[in-house]
Backbone as a ProteinNet text record, in pm:
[ID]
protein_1_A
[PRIMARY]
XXXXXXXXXXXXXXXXXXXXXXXXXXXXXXXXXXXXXXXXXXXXXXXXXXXXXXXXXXXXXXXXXXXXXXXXXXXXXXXXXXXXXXXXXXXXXXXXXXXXXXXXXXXXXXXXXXXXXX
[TERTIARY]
16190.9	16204.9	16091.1	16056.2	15923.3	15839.1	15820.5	15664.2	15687.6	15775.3	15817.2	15731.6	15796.3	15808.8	15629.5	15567	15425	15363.6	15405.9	15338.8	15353.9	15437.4	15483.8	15416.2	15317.2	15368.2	15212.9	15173.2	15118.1	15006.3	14889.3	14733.9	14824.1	14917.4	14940.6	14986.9	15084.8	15172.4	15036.3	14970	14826.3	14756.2	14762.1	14653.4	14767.8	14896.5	14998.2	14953.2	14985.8	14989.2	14880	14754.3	14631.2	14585.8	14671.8	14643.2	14767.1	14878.8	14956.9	14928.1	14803.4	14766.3	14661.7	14562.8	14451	14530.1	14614.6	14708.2	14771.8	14746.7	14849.1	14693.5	14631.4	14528.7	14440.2	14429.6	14378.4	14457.5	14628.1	14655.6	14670.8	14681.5	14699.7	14526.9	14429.9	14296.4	14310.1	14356.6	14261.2	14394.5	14517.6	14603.9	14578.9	14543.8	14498.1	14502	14458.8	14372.4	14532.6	14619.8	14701.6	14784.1	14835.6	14927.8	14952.4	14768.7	14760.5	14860.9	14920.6	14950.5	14866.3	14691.8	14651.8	14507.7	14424.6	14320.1	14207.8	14162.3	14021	13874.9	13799.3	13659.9	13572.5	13479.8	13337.1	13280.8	13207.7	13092.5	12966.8	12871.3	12754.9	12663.3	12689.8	12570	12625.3	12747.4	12867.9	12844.7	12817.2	12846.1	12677.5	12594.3	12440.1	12437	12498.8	12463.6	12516.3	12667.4	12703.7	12634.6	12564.8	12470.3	12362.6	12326.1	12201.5	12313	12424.2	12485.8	12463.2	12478.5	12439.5	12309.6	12193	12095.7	12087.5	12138.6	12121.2	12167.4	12291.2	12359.8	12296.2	12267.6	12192.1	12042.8	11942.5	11856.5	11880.9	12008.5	12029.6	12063	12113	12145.3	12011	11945.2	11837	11691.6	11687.1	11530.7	11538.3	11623.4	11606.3	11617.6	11730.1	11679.1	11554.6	11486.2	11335.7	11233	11245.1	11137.6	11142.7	11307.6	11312.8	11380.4	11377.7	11466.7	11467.8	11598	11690.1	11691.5	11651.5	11646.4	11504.1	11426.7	11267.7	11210.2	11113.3	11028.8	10930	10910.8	10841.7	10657.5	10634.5	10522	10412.2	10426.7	10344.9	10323	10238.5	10305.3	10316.4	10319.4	10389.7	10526.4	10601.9	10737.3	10752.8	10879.8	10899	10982.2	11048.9	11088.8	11050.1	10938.6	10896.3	10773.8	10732.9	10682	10727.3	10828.2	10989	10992.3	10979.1	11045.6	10889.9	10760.9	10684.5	10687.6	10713.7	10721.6	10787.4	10902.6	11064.9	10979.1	10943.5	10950.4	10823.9	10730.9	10630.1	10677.1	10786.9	10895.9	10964.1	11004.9	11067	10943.1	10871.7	10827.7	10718.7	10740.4	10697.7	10730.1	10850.9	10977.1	11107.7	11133.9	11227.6	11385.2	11364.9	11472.4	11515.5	11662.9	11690.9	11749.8	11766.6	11737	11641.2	11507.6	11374	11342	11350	11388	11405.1	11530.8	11616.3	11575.3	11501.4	11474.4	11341.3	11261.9	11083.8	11129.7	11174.1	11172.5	11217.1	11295.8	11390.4	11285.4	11216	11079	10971.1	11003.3	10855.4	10904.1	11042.7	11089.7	11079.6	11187.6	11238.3	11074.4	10992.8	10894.5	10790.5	10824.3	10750.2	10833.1	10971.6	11083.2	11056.3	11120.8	11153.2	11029.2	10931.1	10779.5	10675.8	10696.1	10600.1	10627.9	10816.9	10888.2	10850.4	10815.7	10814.3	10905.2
8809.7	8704.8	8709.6	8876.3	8829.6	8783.9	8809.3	8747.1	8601.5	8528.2	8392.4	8341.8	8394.3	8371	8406.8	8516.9	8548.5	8434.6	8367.5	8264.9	8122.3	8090.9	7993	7994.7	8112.5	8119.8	7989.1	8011.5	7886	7857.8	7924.2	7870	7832.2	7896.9	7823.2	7684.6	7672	7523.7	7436.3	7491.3	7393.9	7331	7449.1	7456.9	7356.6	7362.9	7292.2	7146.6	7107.6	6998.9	6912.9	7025.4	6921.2	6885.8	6981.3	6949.2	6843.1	6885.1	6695.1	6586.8	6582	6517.8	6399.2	6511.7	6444.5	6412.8	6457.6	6403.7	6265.2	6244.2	6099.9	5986.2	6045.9	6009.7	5920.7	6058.2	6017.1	5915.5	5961.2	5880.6	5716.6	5707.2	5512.6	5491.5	5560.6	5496.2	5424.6	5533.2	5530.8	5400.8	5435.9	5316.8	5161.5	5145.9	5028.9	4900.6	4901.4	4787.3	4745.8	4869.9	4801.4	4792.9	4792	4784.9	4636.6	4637.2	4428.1	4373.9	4231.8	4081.3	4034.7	4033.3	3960.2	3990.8	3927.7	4005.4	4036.4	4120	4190.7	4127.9	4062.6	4033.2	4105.5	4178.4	4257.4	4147.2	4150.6	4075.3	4077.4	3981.6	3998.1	4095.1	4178.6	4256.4	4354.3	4385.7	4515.7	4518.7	4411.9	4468.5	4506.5	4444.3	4449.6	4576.7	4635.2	4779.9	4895.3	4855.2	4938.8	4946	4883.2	4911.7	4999.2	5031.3	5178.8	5256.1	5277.7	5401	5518.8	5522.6	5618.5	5689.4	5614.7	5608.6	5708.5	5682.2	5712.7	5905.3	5917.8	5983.6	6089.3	6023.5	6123.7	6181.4	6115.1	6137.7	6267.9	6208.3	6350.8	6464.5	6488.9	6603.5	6639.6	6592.6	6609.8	6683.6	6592.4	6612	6737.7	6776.4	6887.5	7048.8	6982.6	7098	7132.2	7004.7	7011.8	7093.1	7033.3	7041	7205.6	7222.3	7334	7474.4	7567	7734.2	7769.4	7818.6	7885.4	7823.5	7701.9	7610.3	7608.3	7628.5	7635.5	7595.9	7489.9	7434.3	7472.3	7445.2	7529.1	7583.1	7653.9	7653.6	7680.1	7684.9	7710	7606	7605.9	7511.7	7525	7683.4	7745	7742.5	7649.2	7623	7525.5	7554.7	7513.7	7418.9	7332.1	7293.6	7140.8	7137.3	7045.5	6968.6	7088.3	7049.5	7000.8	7000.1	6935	6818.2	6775.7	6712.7	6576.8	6624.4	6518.8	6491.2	6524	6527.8	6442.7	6490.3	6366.8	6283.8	6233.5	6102	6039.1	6108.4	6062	5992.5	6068.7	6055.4	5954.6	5899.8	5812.4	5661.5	5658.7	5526.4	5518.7	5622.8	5625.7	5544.8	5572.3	5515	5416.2	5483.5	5414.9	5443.9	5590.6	5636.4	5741.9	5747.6	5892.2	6001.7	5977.7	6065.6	6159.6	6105.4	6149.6	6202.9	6129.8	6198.3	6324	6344	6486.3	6589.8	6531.9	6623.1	6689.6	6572	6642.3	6750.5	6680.3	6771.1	6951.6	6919	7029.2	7126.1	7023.2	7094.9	7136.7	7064.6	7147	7288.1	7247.9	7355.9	7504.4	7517	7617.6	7718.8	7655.2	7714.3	7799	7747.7	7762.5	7871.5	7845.7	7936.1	8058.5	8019.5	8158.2	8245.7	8146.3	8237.7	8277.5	8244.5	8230.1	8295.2	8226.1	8323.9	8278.3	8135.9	8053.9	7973
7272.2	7370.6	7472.3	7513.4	7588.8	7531.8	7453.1	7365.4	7332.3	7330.1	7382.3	7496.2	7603.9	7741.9	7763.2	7715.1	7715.8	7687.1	7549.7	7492.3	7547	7634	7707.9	7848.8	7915.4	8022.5	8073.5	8180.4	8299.7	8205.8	8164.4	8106.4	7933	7891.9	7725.2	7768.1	7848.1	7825.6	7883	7925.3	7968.7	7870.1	7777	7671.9	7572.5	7538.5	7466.2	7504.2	7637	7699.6	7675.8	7655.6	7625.6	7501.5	7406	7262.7	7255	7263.4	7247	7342.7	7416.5	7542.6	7400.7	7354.6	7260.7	7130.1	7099.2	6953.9	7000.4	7079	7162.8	7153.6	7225.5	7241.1	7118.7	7034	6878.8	6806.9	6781.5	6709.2	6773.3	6941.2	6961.2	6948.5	6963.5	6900.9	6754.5	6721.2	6542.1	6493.4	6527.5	6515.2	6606.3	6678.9	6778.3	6733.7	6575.6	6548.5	6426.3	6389.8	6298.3	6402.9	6557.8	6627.2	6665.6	6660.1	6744.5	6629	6679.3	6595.9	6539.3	6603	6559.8	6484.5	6410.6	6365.1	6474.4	6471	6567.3	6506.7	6578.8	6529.4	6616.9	6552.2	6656.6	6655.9	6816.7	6790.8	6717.5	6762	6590.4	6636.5	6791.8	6814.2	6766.6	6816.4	6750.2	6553	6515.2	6343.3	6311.7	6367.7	6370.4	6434.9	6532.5	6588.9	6448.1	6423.7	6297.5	6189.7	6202.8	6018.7	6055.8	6187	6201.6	6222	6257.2	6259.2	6157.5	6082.7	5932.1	5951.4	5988.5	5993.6	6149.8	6242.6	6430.1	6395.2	6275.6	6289.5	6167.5	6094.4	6013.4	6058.2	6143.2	6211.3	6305.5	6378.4	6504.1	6454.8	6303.4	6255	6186.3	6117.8	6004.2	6110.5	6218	6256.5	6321.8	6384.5	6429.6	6328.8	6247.4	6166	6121.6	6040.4	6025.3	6136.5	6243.8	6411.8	6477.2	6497.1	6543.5	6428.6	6504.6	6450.8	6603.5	6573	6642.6	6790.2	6862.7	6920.3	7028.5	6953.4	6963.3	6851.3	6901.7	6838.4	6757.8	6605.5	6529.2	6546.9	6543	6632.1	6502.1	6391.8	6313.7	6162.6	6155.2	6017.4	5878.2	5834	5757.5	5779.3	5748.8	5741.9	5609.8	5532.3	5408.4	5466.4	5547.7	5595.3	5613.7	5717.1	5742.2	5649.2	5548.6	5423.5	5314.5	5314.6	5217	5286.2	5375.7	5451.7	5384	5445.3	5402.5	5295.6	5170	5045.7	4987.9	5088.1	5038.2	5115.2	5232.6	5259.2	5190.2	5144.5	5027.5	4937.7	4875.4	4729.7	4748.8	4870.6	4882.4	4869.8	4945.4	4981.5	4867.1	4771.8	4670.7	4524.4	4545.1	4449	4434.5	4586	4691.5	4619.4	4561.7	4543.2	4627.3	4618.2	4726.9	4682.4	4484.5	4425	4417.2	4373.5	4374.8	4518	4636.7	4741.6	4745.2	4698.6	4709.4	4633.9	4528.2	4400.6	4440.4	4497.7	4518.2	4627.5	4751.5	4875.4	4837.5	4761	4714.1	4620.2	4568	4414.1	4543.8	4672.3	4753.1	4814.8	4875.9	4976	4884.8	4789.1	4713.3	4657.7	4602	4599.7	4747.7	4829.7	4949.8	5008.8	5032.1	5137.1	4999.5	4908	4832.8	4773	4702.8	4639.7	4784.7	4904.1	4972.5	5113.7	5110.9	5203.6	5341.1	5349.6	5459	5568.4
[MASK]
++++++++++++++++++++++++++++++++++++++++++++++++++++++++++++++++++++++++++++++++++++++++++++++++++++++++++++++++++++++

């Protein structure tokens, strides 16, 4: 029973309160749109903004892996990394596949990081 009362006591029911605080939260968002009567239209800048999303979001993850290590900027340019990186985008506007893409960058990196140890 103490270990109840431990687990209940002032900073948990805080910590309780704020996780069913954001579960409330999450689920009337993500539900919102089947709650209305009526149908929802974005406007044409809203559906024109959603089509770079993919693009905004894959950028903020991708470039930095490329640019930086360990959250400093690469300072040399022996990096297999950012040499993969020109390769694929060679491969791409090359072909304008994102197969070939994936395949060159991958045929530059693997040789460079692993035979070269870059």
């Amino acid at each position: 029973m103490s270990e109840l009362n431990a687990f209940f006591s002032g900073a948990d029911v805080w910590t309780l309160a704020v996780i069913a605080g954001m579960a409330v939260v999450t689920v009337v968002t993500r539900s919102f749109f089947f709650i209305s009567s009526r149908e929802w239209l974005l406007p044409h800048w809203a559906q024109r903004g959603l089509q770079y999303a993919p693009i905004a979001a894959l950028s903020a993850v991708v470039v930095p892996e490329i640019l930086m290590q360990q959250g400093l900027f690469i300072s040399t340019w022996m990096d297999a990394r950012w040499m993969a990186a020109l390769v694929g985008v060679a491969a791409y506007f090359w072909r304008r596949s994102v197969l070939l893409t994936i395949l060159a960058g991958m045929a530059a990196y693997l040789p460079l990081h692993l035979g070269l140890g870059w």
